[in-house]
C-alpha positions in Angstrom: -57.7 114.1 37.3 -59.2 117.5 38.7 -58.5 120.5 35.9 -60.0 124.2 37.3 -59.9 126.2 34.4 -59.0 130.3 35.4 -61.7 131.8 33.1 -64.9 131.1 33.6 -66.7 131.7 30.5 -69.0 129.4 28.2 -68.5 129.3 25.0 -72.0 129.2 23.9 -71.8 132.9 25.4 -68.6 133.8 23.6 -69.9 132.7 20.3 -73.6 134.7 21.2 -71.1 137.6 21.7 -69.4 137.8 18.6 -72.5 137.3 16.6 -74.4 140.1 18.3 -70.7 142.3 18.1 -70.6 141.2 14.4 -74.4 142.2 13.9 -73.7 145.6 15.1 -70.7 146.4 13.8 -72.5 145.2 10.3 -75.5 147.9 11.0 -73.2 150.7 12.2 -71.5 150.4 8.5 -74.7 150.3 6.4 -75.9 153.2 8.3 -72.2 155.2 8.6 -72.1 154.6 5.0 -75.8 155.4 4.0 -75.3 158.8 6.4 -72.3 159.8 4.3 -74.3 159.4 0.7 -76.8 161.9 2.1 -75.0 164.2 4.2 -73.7 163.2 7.5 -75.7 165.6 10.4 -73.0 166.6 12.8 -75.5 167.8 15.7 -74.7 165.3 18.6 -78.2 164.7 19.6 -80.2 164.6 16.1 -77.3 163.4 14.2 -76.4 160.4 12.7 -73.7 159.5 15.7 -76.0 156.4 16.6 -74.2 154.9 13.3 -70.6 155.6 14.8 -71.9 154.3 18.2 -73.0 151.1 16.3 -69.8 150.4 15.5 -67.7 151.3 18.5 -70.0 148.4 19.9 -69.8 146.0 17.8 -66.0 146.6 17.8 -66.1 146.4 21.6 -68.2 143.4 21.6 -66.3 141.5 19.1 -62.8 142.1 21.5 -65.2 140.5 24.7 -66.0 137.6 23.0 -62.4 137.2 21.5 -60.8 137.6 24.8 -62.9 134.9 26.0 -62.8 132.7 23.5 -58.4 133.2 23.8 -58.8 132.9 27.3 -60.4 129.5 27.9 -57.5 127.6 27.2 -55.6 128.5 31.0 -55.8 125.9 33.5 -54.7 124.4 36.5 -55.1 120.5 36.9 -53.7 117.7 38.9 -53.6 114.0 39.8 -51.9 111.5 42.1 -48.6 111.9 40.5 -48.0 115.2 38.8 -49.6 119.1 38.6 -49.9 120.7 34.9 -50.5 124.4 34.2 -51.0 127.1 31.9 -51.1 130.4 33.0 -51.4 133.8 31.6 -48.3 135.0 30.2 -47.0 131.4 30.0 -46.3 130.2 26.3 -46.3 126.3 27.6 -48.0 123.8 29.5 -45.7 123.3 32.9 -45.4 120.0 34.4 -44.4 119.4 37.8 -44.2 115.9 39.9 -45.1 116.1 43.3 -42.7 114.0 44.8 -40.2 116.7 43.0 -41.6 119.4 45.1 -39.4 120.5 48.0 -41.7 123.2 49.8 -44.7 124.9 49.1 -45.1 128.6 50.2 -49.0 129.3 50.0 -50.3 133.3 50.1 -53.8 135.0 49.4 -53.8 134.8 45.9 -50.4 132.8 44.5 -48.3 129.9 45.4 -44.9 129.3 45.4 -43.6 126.0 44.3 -40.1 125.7 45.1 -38.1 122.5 43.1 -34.1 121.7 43.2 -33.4 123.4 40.6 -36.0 125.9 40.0 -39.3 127.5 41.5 -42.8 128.3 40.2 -45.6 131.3 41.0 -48.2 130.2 40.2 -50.5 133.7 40.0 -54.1 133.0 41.2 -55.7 136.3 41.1 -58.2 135.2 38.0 -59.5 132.8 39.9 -63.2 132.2 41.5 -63.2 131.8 45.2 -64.4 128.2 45.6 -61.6 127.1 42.8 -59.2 129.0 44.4 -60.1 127.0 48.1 -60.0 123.9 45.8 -56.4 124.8 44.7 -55.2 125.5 47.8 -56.5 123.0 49.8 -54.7 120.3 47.6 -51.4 122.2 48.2 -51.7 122.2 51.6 -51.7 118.6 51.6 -48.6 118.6 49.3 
């Protein structure tokens, strides 16, 4: 069974993300709050804005490593028999069996999988360029 998944991230990463998002977002409160006890300086370049761009990212950094960590679970895989998918904006794995498959329409960056009773797009455009030659060359042979 070959499975591509459509986001490449690690998760070691994703998890070095959030802690280092969490770690900031942690210090930009300590020092936001400790700046308000003794009087917040409003002058941009003296101030105490470095707290509020602590936190802004940290906030940012936490939403990187979320989205990556949410986004590892797309795939495309296949065997002998049958191709499996989840895609973005899909809420379910799809299942389709190649001998089901009536035609395959192949363009730059989706396929169309055309059934009996129903077709698929498959939408490719998250996809790495040596995954996406892999993916196409096995429909091409379909």
């Amino acid at each position: 069974m070959t499975r591509i998944h459509v986001f490449k991230a690690s998760s070691s990463f994703s998890w070095f993300i959030l802690i280092f998002g969490s770690v900031f977002l942690v210090l930009g409160i300590i020092l936001f709050i400790r700046a308000l006890i003794e009087g917040f300086e409003w002058q941009f370049f003296s101030g105490d804005w470095n707290s509020v761009i602590y936190i802004l990212q940290g906030i940012l950094f936490l939403v990187m490593g979320l989205s990556n960590l949410l986004n590892r679970k797309f795939f495309i895989e296949w065997d002998d028999s049958e191709i499996r998918f989840l895609l973005p904006k899909k809420k379910a794995v799809e299942t389709v069996r190649i001998p089901e498959i009536s035609s395959v329409e192949i363009r730059l960056f989706e396929i169309q999988i055309s059934l009996p009773d129903k077709t698929h797009l498959l939408d490719l455009n998250n996809l790495q360029f040596e995954d996406l030659r892999k993916i196409k060359e096995k429909f091409e042979s379909i």
